[in-house]
N, CA, C and O atoms as a GROMACS GRO file, in nm:
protein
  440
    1UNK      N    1   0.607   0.911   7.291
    1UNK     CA    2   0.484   0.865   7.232
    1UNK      C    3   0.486   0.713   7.226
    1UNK      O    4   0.572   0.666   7.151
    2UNK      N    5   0.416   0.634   7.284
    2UNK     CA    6   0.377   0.475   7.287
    2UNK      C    7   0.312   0.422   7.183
    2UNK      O    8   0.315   0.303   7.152
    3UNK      N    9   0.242   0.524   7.117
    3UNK     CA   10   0.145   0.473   7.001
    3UNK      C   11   0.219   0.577   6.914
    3UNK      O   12   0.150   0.679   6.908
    4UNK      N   13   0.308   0.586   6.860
    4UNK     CA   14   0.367   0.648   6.788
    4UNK      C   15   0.372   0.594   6.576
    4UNK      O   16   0.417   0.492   6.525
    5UNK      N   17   0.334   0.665   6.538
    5UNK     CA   18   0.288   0.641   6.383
    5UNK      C   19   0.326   0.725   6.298
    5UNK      O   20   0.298   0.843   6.317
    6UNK      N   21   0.421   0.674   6.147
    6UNK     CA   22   0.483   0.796   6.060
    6UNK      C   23   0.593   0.719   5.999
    6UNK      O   24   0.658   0.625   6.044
    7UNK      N   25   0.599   0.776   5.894
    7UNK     CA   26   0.731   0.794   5.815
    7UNK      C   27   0.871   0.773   5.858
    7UNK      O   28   0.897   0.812   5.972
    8UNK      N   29   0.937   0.735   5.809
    8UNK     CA   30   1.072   0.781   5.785
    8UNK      C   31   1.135   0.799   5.664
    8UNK      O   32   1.148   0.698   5.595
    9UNK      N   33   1.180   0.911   5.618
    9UNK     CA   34   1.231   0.970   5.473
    9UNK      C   35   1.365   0.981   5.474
    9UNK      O   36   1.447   1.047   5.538
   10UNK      N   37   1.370   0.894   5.378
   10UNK     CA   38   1.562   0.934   5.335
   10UNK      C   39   1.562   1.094   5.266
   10UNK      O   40   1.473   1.154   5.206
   11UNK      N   41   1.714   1.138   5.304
   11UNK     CA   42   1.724   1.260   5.276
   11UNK      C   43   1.708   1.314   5.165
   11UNK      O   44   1.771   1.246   5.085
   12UNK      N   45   1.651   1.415   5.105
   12UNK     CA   46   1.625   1.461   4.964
   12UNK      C   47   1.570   1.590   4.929
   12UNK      O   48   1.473   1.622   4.998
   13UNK      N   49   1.601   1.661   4.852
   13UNK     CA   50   1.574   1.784   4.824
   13UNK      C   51   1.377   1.796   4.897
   13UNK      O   52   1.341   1.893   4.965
   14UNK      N   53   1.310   1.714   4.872
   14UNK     CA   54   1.173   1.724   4.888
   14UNK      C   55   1.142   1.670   5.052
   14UNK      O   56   1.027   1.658   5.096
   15UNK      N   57   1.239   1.646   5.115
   15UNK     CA   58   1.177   1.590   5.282
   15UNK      C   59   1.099   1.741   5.335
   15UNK      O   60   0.984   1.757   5.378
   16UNK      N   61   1.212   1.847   5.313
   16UNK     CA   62   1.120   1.980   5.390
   16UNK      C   63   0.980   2.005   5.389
   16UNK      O   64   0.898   2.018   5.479
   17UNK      N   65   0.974   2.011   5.242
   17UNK     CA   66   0.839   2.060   5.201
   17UNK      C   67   0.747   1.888   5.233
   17UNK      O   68   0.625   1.871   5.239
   18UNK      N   69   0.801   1.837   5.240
   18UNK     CA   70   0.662   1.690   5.275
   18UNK      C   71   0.649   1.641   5.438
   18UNK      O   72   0.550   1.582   5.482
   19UNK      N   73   0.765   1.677   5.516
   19UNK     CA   74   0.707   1.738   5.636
   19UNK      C   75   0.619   1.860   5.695
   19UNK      O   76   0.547   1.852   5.794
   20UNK      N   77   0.637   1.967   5.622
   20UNK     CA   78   0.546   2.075   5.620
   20UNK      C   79   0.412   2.026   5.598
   20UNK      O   80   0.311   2.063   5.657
   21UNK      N   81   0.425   1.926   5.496
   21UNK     CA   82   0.256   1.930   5.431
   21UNK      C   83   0.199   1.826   5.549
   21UNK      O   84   0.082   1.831   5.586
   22UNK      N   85   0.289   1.740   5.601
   22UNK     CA   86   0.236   1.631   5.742
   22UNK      C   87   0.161   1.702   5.840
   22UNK      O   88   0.044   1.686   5.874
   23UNK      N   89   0.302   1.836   5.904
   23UNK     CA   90   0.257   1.882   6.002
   23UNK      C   91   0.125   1.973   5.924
   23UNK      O   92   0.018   1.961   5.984
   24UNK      N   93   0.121   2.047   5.817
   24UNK     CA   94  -0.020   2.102   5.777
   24UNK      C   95  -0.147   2.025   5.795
   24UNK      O   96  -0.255   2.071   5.833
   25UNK      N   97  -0.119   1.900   5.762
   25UNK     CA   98  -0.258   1.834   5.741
   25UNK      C   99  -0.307   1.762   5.875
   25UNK      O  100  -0.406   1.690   5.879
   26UNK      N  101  -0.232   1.788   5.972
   26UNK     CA  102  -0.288   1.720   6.124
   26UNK      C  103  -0.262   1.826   6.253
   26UNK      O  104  -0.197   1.821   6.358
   27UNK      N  105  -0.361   1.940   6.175
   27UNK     CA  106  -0.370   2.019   6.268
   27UNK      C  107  -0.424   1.973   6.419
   27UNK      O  108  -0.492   1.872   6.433
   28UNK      N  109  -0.380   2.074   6.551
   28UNK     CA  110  -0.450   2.000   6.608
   28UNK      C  111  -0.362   1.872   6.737
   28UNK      O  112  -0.389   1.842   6.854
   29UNK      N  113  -0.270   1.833   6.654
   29UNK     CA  114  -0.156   1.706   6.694
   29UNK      C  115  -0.053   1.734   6.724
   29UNK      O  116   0.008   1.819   6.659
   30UNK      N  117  -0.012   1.689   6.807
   30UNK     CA  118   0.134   1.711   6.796
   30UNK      C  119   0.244   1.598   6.726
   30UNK      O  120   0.249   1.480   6.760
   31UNK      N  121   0.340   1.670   6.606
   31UNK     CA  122   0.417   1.613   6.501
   31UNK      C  123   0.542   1.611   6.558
   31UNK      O  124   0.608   1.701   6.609
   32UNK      N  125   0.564   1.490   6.539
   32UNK     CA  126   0.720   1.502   6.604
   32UNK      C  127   0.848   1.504   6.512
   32UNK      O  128   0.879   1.388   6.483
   33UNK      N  129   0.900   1.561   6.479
   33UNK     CA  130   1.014   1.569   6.376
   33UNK      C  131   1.127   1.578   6.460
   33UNK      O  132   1.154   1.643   6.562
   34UNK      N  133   1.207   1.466   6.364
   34UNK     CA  134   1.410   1.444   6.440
   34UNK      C  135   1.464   1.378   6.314
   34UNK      O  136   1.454   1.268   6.258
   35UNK      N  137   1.537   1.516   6.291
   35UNK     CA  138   1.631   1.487   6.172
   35UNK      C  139   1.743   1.446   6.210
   35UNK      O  140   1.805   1.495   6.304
   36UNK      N  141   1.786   1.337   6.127
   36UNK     CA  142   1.911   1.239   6.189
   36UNK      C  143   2.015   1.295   6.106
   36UNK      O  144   2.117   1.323   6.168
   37UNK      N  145   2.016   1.321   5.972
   37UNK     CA  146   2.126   1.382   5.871
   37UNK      C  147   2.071   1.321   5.767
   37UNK      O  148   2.011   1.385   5.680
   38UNK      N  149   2.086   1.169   5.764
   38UNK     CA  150   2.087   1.086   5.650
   38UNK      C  151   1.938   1.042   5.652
   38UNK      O  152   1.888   0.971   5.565
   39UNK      N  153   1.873   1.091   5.756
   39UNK     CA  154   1.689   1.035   5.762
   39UNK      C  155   1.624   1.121   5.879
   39UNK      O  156   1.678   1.162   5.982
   40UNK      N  157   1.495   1.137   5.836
   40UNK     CA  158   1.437   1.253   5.924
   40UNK      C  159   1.315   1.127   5.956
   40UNK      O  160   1.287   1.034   5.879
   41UNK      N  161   1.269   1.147   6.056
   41UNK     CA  162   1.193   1.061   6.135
   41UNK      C  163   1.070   1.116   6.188
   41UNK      O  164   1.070   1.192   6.284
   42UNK      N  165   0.937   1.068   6.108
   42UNK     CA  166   0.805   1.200   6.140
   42UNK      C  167   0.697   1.082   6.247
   42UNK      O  168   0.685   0.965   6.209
   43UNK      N  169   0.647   1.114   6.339
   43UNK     CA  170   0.589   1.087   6.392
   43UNK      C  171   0.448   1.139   6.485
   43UNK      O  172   0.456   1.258   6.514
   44UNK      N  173   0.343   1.081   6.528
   44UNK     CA  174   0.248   1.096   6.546
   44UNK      C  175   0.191   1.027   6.634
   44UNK      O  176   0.234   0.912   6.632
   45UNK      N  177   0.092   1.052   6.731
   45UNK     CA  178   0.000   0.961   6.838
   45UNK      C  179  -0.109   0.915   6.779
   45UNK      O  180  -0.207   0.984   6.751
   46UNK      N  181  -0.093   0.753   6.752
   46UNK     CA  182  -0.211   0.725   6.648
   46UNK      C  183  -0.255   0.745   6.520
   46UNK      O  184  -0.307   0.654   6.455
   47UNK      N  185  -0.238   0.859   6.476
   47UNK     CA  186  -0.245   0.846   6.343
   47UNK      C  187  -0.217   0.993   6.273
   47UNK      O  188  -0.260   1.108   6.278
   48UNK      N  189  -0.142   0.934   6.221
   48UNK     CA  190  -0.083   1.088   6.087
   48UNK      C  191  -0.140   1.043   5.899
   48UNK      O  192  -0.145   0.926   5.862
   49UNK      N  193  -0.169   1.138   5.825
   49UNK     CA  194  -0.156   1.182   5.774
   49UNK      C  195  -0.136   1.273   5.662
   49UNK      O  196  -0.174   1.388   5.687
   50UNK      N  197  -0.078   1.252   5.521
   50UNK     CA  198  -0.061   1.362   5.393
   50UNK      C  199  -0.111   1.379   5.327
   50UNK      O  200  -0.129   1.272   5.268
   51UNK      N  201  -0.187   1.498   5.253
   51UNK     CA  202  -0.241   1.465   5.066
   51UNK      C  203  -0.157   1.533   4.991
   51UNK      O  204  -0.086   1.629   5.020
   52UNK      N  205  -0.171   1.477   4.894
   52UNK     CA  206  -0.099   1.511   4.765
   52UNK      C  207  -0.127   1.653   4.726
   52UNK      O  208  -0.057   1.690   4.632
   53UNK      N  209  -0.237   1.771   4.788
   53UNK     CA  210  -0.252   1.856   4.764
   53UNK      C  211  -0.132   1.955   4.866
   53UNK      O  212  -0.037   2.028   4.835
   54UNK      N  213  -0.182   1.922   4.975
   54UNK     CA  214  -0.024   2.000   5.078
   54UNK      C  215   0.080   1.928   5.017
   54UNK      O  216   0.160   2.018   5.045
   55UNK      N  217   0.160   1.835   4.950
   55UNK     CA  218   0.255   1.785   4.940
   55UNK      C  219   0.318   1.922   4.817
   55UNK      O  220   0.417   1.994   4.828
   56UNK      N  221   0.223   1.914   4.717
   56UNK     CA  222   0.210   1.976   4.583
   56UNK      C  223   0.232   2.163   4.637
   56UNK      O  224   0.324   2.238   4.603
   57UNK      N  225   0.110   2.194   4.731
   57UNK     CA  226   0.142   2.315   4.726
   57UNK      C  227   0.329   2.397   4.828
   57UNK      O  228   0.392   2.503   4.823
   58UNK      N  229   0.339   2.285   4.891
   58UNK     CA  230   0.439   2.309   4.990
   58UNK      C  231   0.595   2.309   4.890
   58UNK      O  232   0.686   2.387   4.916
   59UNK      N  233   0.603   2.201   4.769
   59UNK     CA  234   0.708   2.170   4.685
   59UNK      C  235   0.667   2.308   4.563
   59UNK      O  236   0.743   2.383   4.502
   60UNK      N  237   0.532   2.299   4.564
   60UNK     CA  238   0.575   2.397   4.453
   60UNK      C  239   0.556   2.349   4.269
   60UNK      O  240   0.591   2.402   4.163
   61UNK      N  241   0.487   2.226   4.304
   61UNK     CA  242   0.470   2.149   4.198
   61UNK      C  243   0.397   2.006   4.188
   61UNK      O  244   0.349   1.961   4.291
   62UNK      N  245   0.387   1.933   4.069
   62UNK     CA  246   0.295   1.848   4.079
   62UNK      C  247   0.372   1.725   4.161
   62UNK      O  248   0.494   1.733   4.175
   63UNK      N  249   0.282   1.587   4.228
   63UNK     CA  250   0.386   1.537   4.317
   63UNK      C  251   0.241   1.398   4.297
   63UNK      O  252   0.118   1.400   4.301
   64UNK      N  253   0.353   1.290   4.275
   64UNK     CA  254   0.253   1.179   4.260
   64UNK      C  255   0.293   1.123   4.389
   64UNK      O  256   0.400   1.151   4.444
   65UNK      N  257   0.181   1.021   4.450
   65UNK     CA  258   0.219   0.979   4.595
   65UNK      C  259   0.281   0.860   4.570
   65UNK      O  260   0.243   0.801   4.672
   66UNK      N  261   0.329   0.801   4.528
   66UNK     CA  262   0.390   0.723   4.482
   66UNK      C  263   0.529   0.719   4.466
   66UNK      O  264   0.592   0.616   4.440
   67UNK      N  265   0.571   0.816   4.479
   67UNK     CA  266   0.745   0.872   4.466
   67UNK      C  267   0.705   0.907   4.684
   67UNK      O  268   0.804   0.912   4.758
   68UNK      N  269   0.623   0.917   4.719
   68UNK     CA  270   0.661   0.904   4.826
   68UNK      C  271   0.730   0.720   4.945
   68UNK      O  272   0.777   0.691   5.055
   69UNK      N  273   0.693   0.666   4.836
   69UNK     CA  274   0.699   0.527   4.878
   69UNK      C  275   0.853   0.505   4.825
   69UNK      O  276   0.920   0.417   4.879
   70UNK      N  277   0.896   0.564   4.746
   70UNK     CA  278   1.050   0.607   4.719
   70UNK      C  279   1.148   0.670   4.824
   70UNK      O  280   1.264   0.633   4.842
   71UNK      N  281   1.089   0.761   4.882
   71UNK     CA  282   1.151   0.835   4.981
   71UNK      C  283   1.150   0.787   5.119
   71UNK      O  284   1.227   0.820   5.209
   72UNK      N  285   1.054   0.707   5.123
   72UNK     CA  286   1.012   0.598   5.283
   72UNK      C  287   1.121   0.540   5.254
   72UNK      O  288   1.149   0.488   5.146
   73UNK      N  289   1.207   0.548   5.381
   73UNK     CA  290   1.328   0.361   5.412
   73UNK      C  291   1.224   0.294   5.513
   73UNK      O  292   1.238   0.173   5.528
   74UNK      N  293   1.112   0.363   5.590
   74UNK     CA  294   1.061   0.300   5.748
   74UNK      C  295   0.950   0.347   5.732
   74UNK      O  296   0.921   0.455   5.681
   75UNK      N  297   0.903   0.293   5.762
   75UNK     CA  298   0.766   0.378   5.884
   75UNK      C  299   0.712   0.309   5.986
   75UNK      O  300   0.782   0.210   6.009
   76UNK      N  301   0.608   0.316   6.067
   76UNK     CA  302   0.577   0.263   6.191
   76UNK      C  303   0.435   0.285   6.156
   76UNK      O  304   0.380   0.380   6.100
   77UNK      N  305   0.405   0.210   6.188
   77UNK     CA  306   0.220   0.159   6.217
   77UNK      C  307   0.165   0.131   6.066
   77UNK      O  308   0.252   0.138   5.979
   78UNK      N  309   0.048   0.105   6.027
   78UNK     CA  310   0.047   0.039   5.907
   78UNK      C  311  -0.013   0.110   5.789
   78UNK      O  312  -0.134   0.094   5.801
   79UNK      N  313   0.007   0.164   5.706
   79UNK     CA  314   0.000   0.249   5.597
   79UNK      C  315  -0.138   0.230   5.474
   79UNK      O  316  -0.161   0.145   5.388
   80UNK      N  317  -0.194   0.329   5.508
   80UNK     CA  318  -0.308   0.322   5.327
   80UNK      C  319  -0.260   0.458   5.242
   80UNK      O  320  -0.234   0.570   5.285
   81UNK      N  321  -0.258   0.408   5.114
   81UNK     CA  322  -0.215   0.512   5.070
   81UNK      C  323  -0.294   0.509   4.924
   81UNK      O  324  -0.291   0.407   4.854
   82UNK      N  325  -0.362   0.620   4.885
   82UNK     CA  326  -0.421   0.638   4.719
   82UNK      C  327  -0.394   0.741   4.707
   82UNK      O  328  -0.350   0.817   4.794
   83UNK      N  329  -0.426   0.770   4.541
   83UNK     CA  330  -0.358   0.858   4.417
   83UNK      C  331  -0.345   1.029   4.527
   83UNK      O  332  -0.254   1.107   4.502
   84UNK      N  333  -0.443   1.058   4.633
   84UNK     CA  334  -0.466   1.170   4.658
   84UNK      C  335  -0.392   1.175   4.848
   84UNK      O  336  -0.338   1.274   4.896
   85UNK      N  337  -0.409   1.057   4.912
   85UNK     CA  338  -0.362   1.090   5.053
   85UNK      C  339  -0.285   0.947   5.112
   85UNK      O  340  -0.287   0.836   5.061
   86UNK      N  341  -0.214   0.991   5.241
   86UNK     CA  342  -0.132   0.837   5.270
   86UNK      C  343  -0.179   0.880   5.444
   86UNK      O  344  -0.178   0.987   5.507
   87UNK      N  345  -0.216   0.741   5.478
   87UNK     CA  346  -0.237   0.711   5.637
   87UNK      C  347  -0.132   0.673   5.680
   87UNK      O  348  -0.056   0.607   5.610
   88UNK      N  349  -0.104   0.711   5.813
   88UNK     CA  350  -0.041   0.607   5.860
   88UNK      C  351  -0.121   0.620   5.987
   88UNK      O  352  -0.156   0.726   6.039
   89UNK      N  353  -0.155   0.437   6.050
   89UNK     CA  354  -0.267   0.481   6.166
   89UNK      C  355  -0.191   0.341   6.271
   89UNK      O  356  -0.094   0.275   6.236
   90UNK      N  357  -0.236   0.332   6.348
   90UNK     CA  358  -0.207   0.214   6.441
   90UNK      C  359  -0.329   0.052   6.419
   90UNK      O  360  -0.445   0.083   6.393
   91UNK      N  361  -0.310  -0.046   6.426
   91UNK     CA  362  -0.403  -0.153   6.410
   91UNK      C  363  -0.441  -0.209   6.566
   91UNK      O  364  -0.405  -0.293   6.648
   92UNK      N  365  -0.564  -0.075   6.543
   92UNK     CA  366  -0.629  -0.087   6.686
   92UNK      C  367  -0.766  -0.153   6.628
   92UNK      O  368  -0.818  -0.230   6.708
   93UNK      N  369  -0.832  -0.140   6.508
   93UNK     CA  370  -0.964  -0.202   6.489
   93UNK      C  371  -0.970  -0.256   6.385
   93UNK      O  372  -0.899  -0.221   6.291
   94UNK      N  373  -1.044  -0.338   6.377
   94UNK     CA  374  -1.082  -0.415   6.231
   94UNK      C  375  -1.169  -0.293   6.164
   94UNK      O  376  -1.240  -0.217   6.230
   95UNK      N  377  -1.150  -0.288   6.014
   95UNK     CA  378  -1.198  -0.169   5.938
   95UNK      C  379  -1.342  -0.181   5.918
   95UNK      O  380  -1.408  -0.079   5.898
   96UNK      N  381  -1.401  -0.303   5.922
   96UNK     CA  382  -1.541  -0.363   5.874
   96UNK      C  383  -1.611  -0.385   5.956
   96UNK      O  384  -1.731  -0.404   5.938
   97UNK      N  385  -1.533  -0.390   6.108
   97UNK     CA  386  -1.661  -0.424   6.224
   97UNK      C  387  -1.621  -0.340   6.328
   97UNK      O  388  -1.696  -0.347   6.426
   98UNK      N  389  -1.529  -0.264   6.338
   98UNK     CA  390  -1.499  -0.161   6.417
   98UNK      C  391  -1.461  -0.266   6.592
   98UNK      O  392  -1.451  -0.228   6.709
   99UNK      N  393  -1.455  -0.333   6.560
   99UNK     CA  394  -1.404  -0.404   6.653
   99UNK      C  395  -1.281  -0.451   6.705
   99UNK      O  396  -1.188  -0.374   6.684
  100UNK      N  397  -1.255  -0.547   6.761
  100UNK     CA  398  -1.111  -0.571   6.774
  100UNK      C  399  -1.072  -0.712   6.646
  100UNK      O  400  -1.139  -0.812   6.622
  101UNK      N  401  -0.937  -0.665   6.583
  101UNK     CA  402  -0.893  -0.732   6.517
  101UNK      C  403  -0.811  -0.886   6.507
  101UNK      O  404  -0.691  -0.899   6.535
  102UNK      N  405  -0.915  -1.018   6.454
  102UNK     CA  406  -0.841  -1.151   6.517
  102UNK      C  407  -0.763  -1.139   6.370
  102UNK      O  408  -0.815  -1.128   6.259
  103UNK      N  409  -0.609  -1.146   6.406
  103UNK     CA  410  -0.518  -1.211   6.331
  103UNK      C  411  -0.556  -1.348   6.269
  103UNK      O  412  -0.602  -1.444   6.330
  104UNK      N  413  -0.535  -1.341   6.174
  104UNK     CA  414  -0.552  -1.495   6.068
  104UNK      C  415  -0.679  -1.542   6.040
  104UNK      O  416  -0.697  -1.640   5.966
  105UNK      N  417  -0.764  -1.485   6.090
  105UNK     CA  418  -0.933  -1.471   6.041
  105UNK      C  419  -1.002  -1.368   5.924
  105UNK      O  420  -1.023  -1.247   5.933
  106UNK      N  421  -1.019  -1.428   5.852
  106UNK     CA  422  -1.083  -1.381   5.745
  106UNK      C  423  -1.214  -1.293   5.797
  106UNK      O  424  -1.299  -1.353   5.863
  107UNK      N  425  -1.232  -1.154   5.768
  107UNK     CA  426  -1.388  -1.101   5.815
  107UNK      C  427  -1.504  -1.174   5.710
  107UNK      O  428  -1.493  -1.166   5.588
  108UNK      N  429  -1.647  -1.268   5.798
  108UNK     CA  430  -1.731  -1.295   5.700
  108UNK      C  431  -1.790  -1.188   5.648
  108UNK      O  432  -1.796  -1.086   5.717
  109UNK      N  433  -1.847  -1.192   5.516
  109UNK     CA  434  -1.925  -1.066   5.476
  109UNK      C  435  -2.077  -1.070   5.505
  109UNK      O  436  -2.134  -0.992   5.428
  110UNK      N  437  -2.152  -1.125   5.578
  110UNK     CA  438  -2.242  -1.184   5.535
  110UNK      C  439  -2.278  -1.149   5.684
  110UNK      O  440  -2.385  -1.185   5.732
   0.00000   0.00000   0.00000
C-alpha cells in the first residue's frame, strides 16, 4: 500500500478488540494487520477509521477515545479524532476548499 494510513498500538489487553472494531468500521477495504509482538501495526489505503461505539461493543465496555491516544506509539497519515470517532486519512486536500493544500498559507475565509 503507497498511500497507506493507521495506527500503531503498543501491546495491551485491548489491541484485539480495537482492531476488530477498525476492521468493523471500514467495511468494504482492505485492513492490513501485522503483529510484531511488542506492536501491532493497522493499516489502510487512504483512509481508516474507529468509533467509540465498535471500540465499546468489541471490549465489552465503556471506552473513552482518548485512552486510545495512550495506546498509539505511531501512526501514519494525519489524525482527527472526537469524543465519538478517530480518522486517520492522507493530506490529499485542503478541508475548506477541497482543493490542493499550500503548506504555510493560511485559508482566507472570506
Amino acid at each position: 500500500m503507497s498511500k497507506s494510513v493507521g495506527p500503531v498500538l503498543r501491546m495491551s489487553d485491548d489491541v484485539d478488540g480495537i482492531v476488530a472494531a477498525i476492521v468493523d468500521d471500514n467495511p468494504g477495504q482492505e485492513v492490513t494487520v501485522v503483529d510484531r509482538g511488542a506492536y501491532t501495526r493497522v493499516s489502510g489505503d487512504g483512509e481508516l477509521r474507529v468509533t467509540r461505539e465498535s471500540i465499546e461493543r468489541h471490549l465489552g465496555r465503556d471506552f473513552a477515545m482518548r485512552q486510545l491516544e495512550g495506546l498509539m506509539s505511531a501512526f501514519a497519515g494525519r489524525i482527527e479524532m472526537t469524543s465519538d470517532e478517530v480518522r486517520w486519512r492522507l493530506k490529499s486536500e485542503n478541508p475548506v476548499s477541497g482543493g490542493p493544500a499550500t503548506p504555510g498559507r493560511a485559508e482566507d475565509p472570506a
